[in-house]
Structures are given as C-alpha cells and as structure tokens.
C-alpha positions as CSV (number, residue, x, y, z in Angstrom):
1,X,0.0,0.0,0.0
2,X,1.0,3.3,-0.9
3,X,0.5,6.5,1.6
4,X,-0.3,10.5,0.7
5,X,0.6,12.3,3.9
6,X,-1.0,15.9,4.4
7,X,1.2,17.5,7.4
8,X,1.0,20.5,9.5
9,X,-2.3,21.9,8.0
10,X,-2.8,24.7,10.3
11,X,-6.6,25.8,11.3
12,X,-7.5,28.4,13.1
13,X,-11.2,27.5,15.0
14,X,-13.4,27.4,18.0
15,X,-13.5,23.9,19.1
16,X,-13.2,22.9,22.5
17,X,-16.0,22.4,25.6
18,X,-15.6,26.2,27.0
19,X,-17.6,29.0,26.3
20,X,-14.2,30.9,26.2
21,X,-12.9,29.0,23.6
22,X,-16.2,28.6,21.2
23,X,-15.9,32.7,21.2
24,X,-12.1,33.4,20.6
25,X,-11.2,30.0,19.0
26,X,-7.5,28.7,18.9
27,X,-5.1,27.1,16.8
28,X,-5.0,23.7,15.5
29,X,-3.0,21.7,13.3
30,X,-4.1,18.6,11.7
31,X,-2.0,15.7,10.0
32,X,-3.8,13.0,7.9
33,X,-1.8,10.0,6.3
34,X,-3.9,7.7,3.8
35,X,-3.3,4.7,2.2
36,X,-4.3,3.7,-1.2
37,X,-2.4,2.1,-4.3
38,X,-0.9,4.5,-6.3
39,X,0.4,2.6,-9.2
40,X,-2.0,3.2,-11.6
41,X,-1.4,6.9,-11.2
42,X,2.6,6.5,-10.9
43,X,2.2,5.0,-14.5
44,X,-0.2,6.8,-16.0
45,X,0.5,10.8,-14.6
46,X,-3.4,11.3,-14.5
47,X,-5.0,13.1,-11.5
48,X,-8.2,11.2,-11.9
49,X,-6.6,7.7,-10.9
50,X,-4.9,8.7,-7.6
51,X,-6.4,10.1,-4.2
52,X,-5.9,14.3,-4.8
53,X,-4.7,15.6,-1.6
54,X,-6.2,19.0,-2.4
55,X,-9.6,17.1,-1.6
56,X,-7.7,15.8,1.5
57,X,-7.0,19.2,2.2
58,X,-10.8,20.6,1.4
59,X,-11.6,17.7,4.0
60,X,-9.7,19.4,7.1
61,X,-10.8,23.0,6.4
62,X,-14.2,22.5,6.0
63,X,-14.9,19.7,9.0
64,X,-12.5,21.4,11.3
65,X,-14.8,24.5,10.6
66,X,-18.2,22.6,12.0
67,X,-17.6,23.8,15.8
68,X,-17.7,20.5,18.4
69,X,-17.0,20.3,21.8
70,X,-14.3,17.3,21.4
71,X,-10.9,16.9,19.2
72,X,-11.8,13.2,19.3
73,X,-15.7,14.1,17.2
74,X,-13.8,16.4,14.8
75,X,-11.6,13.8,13.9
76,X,-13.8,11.0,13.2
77,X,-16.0,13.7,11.1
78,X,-12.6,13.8,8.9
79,X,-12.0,10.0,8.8
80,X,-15.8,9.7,7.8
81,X,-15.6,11.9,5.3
82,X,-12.5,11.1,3.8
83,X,-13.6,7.5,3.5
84,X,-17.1,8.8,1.6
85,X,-15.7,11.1,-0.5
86,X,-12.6,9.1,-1.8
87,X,-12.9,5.4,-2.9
88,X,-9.3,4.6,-3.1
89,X,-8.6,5.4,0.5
90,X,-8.1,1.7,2.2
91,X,-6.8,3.3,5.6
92,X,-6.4,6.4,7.3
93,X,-4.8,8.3,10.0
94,X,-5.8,11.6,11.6
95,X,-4.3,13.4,14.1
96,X,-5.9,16.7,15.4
97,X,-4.2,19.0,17.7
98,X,-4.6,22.4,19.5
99,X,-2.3,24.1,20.0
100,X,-1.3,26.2,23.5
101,X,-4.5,24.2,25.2
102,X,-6.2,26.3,28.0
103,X,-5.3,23.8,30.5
104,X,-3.6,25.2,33.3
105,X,0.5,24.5,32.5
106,X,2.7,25.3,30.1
107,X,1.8,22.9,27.1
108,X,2.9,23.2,23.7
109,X,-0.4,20.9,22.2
110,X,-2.4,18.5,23.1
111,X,-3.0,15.6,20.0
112,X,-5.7,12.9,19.8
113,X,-4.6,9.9,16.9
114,X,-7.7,8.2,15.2
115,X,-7.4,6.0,12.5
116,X,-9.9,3.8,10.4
117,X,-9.8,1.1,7.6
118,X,-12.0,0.2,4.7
C-alpha cells in the first residue's frame, strides 16, 4: 500500500468544551496520512486515478470548521468523510491537535490519533 501524507495543515477555529474557547477559537494543526495504491497513477501521470490531496485538504478546512465540543468528534468527522468522499482510500490516520490548550500549564499541544480502515 502506498501513503499521501498531508502534514501540519494549520486551522485556526473554536473547538473545544468552553464558552471561552467557542468565542475566541484557537489554533490547531491537523496531519492526515492515507493509504491507497498509487500505481496506476505512478504510470499513468493522470489526476483522476490517484487520491488528490487537495480534496484531503478541502476535508480538514471545511470539518475542522463545523464547531464540536471534542478533538476526538472532529476527527472521526474527517476519517468519515474522507472514506465517503474518496474510494481509493483503504486506511487512514488523523491526528488533530490544539495548540497552546487552555489547561492550566505550560503545554505546547495536546494531539488525539484516530485511525480507520476500509
């Protein structure tokens, strides 16, 4: 199986379980790795028979911009939607993090890991 790796897309949202944060949001980053085989795009050079990342990328932005209280339902949105949307896609691998979390020490992100397989 082949992978198509999507790194360090950086959000900027309002997810979280606070009021606080649903009004002055925070930032995220997400990575999402997928596996799929590529060959028949390696030998042919056409879009069409590969998985395009920049719908991997559409993905993120647009379910990481549906507000929910939990970086765990965000996530599984993203897995969801990338297996409906994309019928290549055998497994995948999300990770969702905020960064600077409002939780009382000096933390640099917190990061939840969800995968799923077809």
């Amino acid at each position: 199986m082949d992978q198509i790796i999507l790194e360090n897309v950086r959000v900027f949202t309002n997810h979280g379980c606070l009021d606080e944060e649903a009004k002055i949001g925070s930032d995220y980053r997400v990575d999402l790795r997928i596996d799929a085989d590529l060959s028949t795009s390696a030998q042919s050079d056409k879009l069409k028979d590969t998985v395009d990342y920049v719908h991997l990328n559409k993905i993120i932005k647009e379910e990481m911009s549906v507000r929910s209280k939990l970086l765990e339902h965000v996530a599984q949105r993203i897995l969801d939607r990338t297996f409906k949307d994309l019928e290549m896609v055998k497994f995948a691998e999300v990770k969702v993090a905020k960064i600077n979390p409002p939780i009382g020490g000096d933390v640099q992100a917190v990061t939840i890991v969800m995968t799923k397989s077809r």
